[in-house]
N, C-alpha and C positions, 0 to 999 in steps of 0.2 A: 784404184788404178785399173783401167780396161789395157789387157796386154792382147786380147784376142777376141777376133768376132769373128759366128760362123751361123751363116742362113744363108735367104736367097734374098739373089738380086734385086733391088726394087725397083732402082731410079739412075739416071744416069747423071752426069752434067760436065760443063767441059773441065771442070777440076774436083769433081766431088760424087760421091753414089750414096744412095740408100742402100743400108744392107738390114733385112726387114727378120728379125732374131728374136722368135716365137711370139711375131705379134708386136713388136717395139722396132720403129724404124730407127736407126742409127744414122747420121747425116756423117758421112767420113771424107775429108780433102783428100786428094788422092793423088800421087806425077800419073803421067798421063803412060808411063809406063805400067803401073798399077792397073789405073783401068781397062788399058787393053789385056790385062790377062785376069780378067773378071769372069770375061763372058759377056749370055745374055742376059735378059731380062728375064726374072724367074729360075734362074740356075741357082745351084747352091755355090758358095763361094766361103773362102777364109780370107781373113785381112788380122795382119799384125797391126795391134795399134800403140800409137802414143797420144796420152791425153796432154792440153800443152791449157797452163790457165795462167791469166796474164787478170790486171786490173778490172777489166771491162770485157774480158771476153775467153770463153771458154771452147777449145777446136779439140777434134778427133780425128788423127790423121792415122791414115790407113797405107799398110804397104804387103804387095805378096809376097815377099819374101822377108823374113826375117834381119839378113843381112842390108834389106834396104834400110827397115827401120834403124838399125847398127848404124847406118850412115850417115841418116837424116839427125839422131841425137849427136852422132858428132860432128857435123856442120852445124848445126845450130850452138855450138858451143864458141864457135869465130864469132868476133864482134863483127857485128855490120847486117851476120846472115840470120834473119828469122824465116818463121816455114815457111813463106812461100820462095825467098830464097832456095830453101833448101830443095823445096820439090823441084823448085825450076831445073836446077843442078842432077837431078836426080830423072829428070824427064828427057833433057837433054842426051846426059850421058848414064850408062850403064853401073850399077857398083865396080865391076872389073874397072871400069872406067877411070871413073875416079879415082880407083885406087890404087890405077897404074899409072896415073897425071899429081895424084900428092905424094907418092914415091920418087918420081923421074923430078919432081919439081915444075909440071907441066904449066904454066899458069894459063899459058893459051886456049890449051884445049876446054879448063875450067869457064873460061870466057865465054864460050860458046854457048853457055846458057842465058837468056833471057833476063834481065833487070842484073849480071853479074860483066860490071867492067875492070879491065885489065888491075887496077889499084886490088878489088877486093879478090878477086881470084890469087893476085901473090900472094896476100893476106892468107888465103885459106891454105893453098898448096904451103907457104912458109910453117903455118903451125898446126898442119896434120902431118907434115912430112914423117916424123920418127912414130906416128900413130898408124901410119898407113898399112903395114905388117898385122898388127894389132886386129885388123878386122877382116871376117871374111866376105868373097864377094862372089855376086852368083856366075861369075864363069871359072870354071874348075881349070886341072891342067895342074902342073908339077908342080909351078911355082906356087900354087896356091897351098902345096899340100901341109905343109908344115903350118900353117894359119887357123887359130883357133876358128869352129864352128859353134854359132848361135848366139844367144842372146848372156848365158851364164859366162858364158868365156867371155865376151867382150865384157861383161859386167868386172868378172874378175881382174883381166885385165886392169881397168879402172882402178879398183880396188889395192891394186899393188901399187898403180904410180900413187895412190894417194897416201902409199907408206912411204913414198922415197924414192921409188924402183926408178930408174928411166925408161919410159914407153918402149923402146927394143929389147931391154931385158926383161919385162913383165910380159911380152907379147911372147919372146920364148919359152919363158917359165912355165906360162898358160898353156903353152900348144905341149909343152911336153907333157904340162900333166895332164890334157885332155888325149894324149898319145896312153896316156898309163892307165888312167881312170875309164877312158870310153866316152861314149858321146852320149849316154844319157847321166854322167854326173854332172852332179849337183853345184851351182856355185862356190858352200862351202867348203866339198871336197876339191874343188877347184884350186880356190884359193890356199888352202890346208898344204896339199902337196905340193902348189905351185912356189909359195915361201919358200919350201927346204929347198926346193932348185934354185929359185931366186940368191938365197943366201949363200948357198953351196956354194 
């Protein structure tokens, strides 16, 4: 699994870049929010990635921020939305965006993306609603503070609803143990102390 790429620029295109990493070009889809905080051409650059392989076809999608890629695995987990769904959604609106349109129940604004009508947008705001807490997003500010950071927390996260937890209690259990642990623990200790809160 490629979780990170880090070289320079190589290529652009209206949904996709080269990112050229000691000599091996990478071809990575991209929201157009991603591309614009690339750069130029020849700059160095980081891209979160998620490898996605289906029957016939194998994509690497690339996001600058962390919490996008957070986003883009959990819209692609609604039926209906594959990546380019997702990016659309993600190009359109901002993670804060999103996250503050599947909390409020926004379907509207969901809308507002490209190839995403009114049916599949309630669709997705319906069953990110109680996940929406769960992830963080790149615009900060109070209400974000209590919201786990990065990819282990949201893993962990995960990891809890798939004991049982419901998404709001696992989303708190996570922030408090990433409140106790610090932001460079590890998944397992994530999850380790996030349990005895969960259960507590």
């Amino acid at each position: 699994m490629i979780a990170k790429l880090k070289g320079l620029l190589d290529d652009t295109g209206a949904d996709w870049a080269v990112i050229d990493v000691a000599g091996v070009g990478y071809l990575v889809h991209c929201s157009t929010k991603t591309l614009a905080a690339l750069g130029e051409k020849g700059e160095a650059c980081t891209l979160y990635t998620d490898l996605q392989v289906s029957e016939n076809d194998m994509r690497l999608l690339g996001f600058a921020e962390a919490a996008e890629r957070d986003w883009f695995r959990l819209l692609t987990q609604v039926q209906g939305v594959g990546s380019k769904v997702a990016l659309a959604i993600l190009s359109a609106l901002s993670t804060a965006e999103v996250q503050q349109a599947c909390a409020s129940g926004d379907a509207a604004t969901v809308a507002r993306a490209n190839g995403v009508g009114p049916k599949l947008a309630g669709r997705i705001v319906n069953e990110l609603k109680d996940k929406a807490g769960a992830l963080p997003s790149s615009g900060g500010g109070a209400a974000m503070a209590a919201t786990p950071a990065g990819g282990a927390s949201a893993d962990a996260v995960s990891a809890l609803e798939n004991l049982g937890f419901k998404p709001a209690v696992a989303a708190r259990a996570v922030a408090a143990a990433q409140g106790e642990l610090g932001e460079g623990a590890s998944e397992g200790d994530l999850i380790r102390v996030a349990l005895k809160r969960a259960a507590g």
